[in-house]
PyMOL CGO cylinders between C-alpha atoms (Angstrom):
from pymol import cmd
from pymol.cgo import CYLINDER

trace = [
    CYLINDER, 116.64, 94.41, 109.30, 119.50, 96.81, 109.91, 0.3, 1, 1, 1, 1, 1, 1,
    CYLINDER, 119.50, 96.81, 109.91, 118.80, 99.20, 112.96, 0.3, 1, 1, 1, 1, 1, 1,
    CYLINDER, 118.80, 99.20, 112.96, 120.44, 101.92, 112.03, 0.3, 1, 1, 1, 1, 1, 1,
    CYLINDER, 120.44, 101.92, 112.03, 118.28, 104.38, 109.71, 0.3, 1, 1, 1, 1, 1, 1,
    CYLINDER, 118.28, 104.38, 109.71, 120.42, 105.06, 106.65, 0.3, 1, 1, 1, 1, 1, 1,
    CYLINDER, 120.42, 105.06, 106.65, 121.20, 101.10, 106.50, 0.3, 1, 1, 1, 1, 1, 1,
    CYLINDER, 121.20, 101.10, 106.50, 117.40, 100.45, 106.65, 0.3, 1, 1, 1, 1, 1, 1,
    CYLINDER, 117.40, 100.45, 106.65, 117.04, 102.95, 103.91, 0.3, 1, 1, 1, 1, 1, 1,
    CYLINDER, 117.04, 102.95, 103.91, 119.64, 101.81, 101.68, 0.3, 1, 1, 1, 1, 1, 1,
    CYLINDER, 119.64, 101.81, 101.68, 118.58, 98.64, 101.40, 0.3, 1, 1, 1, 1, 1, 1,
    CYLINDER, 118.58, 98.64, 101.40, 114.71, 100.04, 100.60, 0.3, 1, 1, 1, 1, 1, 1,
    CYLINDER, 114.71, 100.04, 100.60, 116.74, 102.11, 98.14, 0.3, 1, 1, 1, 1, 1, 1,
    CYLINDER, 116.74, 102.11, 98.14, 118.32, 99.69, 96.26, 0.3, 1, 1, 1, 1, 1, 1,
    CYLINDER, 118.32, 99.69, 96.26, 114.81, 97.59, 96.36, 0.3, 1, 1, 1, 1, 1, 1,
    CYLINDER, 114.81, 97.59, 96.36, 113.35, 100.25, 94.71, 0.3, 1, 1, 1, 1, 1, 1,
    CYLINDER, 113.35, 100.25, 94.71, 115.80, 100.68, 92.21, 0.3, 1, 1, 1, 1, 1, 1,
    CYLINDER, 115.80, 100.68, 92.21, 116.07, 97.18, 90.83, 0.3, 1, 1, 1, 1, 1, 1,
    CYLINDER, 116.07, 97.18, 90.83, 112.17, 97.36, 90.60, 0.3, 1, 1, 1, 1, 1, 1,
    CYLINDER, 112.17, 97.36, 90.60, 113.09, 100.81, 88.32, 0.3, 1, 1, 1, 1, 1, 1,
    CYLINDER, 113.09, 100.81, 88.32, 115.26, 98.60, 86.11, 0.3, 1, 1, 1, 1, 1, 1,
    CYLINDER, 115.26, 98.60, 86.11, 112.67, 98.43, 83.19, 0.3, 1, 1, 1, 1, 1, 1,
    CYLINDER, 112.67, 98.43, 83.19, 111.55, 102.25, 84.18, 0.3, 1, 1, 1, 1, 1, 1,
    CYLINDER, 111.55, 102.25, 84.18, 108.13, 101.14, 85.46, 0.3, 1, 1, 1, 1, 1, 1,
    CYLINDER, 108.13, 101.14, 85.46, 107.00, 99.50, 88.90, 0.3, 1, 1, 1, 1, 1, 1,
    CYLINDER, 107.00, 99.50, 88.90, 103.59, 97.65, 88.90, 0.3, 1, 1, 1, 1, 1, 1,
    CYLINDER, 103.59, 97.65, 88.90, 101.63, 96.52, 91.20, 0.3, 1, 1, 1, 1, 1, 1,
    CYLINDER, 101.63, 96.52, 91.20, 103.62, 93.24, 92.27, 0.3, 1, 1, 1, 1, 1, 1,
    CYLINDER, 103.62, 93.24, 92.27, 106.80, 95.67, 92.62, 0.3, 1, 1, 1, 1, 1, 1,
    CYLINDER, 106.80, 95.67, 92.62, 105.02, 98.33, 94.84, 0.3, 1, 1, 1, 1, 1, 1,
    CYLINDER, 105.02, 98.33, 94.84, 103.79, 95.26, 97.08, 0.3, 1, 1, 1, 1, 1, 1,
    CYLINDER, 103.79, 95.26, 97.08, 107.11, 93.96, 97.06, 0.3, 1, 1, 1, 1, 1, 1,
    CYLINDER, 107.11, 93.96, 97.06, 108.89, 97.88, 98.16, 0.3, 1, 1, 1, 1, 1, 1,
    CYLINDER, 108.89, 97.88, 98.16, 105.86, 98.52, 100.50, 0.3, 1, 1, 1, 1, 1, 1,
    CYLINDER, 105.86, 98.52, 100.50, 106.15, 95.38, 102.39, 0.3, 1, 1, 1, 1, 1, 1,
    CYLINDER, 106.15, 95.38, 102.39, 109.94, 95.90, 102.87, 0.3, 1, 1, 1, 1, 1, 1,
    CYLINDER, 109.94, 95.90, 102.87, 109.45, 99.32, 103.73, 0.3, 1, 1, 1, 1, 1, 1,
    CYLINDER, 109.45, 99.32, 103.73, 107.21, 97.67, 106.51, 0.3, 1, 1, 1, 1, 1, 1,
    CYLINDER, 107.21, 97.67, 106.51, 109.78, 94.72, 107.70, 0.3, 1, 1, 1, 1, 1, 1,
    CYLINDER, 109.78, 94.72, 107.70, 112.16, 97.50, 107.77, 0.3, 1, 1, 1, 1, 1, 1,
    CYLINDER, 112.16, 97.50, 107.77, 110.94, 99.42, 110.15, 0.3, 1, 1, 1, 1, 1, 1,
    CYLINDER, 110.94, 99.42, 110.15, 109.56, 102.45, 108.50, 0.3, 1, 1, 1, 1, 1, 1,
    CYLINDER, 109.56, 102.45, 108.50, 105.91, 103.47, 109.45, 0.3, 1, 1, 1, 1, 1, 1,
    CYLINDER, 105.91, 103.47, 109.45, 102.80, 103.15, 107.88, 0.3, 1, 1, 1, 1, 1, 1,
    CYLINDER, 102.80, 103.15, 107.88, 102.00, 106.57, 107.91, 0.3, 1, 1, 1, 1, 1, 1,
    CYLINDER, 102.00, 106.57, 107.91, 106.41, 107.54, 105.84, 0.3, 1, 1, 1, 1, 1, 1,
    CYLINDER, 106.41, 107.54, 105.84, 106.31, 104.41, 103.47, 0.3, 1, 1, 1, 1, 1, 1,
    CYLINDER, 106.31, 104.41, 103.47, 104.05, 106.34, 100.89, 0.3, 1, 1, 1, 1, 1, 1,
    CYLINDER, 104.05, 106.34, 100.89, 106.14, 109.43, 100.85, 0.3, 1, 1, 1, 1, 1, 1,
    CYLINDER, 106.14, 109.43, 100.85, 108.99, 107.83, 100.85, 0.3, 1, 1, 1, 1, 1, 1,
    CYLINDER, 108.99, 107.83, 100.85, 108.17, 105.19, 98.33, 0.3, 1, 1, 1, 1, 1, 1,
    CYLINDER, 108.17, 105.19, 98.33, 107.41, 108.62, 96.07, 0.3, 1, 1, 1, 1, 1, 1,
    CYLINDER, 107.41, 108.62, 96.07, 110.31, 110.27, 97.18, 0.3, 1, 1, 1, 1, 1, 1,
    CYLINDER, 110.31, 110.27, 97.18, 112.41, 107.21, 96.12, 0.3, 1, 1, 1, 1, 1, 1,
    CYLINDER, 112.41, 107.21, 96.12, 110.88, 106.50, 93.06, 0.3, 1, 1, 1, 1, 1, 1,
    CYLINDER, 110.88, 106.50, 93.06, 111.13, 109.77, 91.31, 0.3, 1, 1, 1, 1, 1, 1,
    CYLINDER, 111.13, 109.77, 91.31, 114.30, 110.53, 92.78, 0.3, 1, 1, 1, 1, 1, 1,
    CYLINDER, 114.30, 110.53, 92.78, 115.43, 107.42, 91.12, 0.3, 1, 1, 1, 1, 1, 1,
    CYLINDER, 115.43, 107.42, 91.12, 113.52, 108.65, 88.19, 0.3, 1, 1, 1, 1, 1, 1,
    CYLINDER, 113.52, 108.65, 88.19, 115.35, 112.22, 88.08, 0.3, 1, 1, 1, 1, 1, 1,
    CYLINDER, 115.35, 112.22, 88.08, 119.25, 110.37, 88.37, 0.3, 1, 1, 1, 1, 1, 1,
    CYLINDER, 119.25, 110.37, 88.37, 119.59, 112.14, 92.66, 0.3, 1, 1, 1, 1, 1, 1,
    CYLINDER, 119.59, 112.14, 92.66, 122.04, 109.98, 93.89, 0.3, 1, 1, 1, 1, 1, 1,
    CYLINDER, 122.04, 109.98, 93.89, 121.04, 107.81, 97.49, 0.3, 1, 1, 1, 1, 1, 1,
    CYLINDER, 121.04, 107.81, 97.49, 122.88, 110.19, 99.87, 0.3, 1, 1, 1, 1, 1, 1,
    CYLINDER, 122.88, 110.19, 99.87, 121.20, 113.37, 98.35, 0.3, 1, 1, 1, 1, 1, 1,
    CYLINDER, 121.20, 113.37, 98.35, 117.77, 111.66, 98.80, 0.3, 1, 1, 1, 1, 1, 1,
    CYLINDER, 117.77, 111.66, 98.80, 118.52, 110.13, 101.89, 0.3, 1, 1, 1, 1, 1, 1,
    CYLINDER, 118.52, 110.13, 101.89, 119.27, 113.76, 103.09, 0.3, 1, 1, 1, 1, 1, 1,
    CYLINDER, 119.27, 113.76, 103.09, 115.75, 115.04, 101.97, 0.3, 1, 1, 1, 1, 1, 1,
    CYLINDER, 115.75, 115.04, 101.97, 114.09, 111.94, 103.52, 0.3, 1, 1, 1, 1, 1, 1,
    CYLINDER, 114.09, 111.94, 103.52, 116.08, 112.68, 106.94, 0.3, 1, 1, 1, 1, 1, 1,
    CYLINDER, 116.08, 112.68, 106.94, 114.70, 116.23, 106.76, 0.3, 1, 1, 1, 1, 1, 1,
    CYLINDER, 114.70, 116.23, 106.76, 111.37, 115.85, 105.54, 0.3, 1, 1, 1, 1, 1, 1,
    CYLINDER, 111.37, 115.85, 105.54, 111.03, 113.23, 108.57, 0.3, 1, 1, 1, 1, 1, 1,
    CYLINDER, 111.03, 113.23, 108.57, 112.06, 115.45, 111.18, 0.3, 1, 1, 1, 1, 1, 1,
    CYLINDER, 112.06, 115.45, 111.18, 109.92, 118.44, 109.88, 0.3, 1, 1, 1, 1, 1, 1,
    CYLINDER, 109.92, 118.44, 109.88, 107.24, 115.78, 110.61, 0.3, 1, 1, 1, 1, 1, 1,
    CYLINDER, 107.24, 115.78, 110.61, 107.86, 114.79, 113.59, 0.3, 1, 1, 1, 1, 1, 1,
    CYLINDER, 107.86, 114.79, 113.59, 107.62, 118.95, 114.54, 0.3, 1, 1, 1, 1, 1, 1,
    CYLINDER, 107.62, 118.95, 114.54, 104.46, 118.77, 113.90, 0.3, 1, 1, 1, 1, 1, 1,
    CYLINDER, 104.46, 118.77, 113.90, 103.43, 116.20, 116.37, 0.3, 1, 1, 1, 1, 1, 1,
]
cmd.load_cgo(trace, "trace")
C-alpha cells in the first residue's frame, strides 16, 4: 500500500465507491472495504468511522478531497484526546 495518507485513502475511497455502484454495500462488500482499510494501514479503532464517513459521504454526492479534509480533521481531533 501507498505510504502516504491521502494515497492510502484514495484508493479506500474509490473501493468504497465501486461497492456504492448499485447504492447498497452488503456484507461481502463491507468485508471486502474493511479488510483494505486494514492492509492499508488505517487502524482498527478509524476503519469504522471512516468506513461511515465514506459511505454516506459517497451517499450525499461530497466529492473525495472535501471528505478527505473531514477525515484529516476528525483524525487529529482524535489523536488530542490521547
Amino acid at each position: 500500500p501507498p505510504y502516504e495518507l491521502s494515497k492510502r485513502f484514495d484508493q479506500l475511497y474509490e473501493i468504497v465507491k465501486m461497492t456504492l455502484a448499485d447504492g447498497v454495500i452488503d456484507n461481502n462488500e463491507m468485508r471486502l472495504a474493511r479488510g483494505f482499510a486494514t492492509i492499508s494501514g488505517f487502524t482498527e479503532s478509524e476503519i469504522p468511522k471512516l468506513l461511515v464517513l465514506l459511505i454516506s459521504g459517497i451517499k450525499q454526492g461530497i466529492d473525495e478531497e472535501n471528505l478527505f479534509e473531514v477525515y484529516k480533521k476528525e483524525r487529529k481531533c482524535n489523536r488530542k484526546k490521547y
